[in-house]
N, C-alpha and C positions, 0 to 999 in steps of 0.2 A: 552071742553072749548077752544074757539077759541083764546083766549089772552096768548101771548108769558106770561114765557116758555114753558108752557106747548105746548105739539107736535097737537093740535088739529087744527091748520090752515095747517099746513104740512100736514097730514092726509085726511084732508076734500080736499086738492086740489090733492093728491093719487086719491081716491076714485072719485070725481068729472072727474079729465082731464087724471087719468091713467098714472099718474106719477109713475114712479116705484126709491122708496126710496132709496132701498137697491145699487142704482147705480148713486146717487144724490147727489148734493154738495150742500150746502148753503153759502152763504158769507154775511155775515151781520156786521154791525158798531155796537151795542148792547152788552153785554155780557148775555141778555136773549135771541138775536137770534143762538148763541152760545147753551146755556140752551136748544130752543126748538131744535137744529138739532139734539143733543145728546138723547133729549127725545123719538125723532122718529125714533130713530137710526140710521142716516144716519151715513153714512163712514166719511164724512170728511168736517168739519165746518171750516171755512174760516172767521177771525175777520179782518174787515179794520180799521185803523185807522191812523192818523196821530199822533199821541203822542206817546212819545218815553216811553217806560219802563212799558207798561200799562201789569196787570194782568190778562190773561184770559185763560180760559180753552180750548180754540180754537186750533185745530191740528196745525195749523197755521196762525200767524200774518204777516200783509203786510201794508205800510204807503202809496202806490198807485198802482191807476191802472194797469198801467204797467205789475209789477212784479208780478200781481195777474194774467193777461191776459197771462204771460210768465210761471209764474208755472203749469196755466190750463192747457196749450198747450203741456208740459210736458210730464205733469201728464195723460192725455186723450193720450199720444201717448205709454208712457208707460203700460196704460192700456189697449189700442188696441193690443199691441205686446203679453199681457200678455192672452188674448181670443182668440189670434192665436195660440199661443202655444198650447191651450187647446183642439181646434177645431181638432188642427192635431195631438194631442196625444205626444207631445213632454215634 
């Protein structure tokens, strides 16, 4: 099934364009785009929103671009450090 939450539009664009999940973020405004990241197992689902207090299951919340554009950048630097480590056995 291709309709949120279920993981089948995340899946079909894997399989289509060779997206590899297991190293894949989602950031969606929805609490079933939330639902589908989880269901396709992605690592880390990303809820935008601007209302304050809202309840979601999302690794993490953010009220604008910005801070969502500053975590990635982060985040993607941390995880680059963390596959050199790897690469060199450290």
């Amino acid at each position: 099934q291709l309709r949120k939450p279920a993981p089948g539009m995340l899946l079909k664009a894997r399989d289509e364009l060779g997206i590899d999940l297991a190293t894949s973020v989602l950031i969606g405004d929805k609490e079933s785009d939330i639902e589908a990241a989880h269901n396709a197992k992605l690592p880390l689902a990303i809820r935008f929103s601007d209302k304050s207090g809202i309840r979601s299951k999302a690794d993490r919340i953010f009220s604008n671009h910005a801070q969502i554009a500053q975590f990635l950048t982060s985040f993607t630097k941390q995880q680059h450090s963390v596959c050199e480590r790897d690469v060199r056995g450290h």
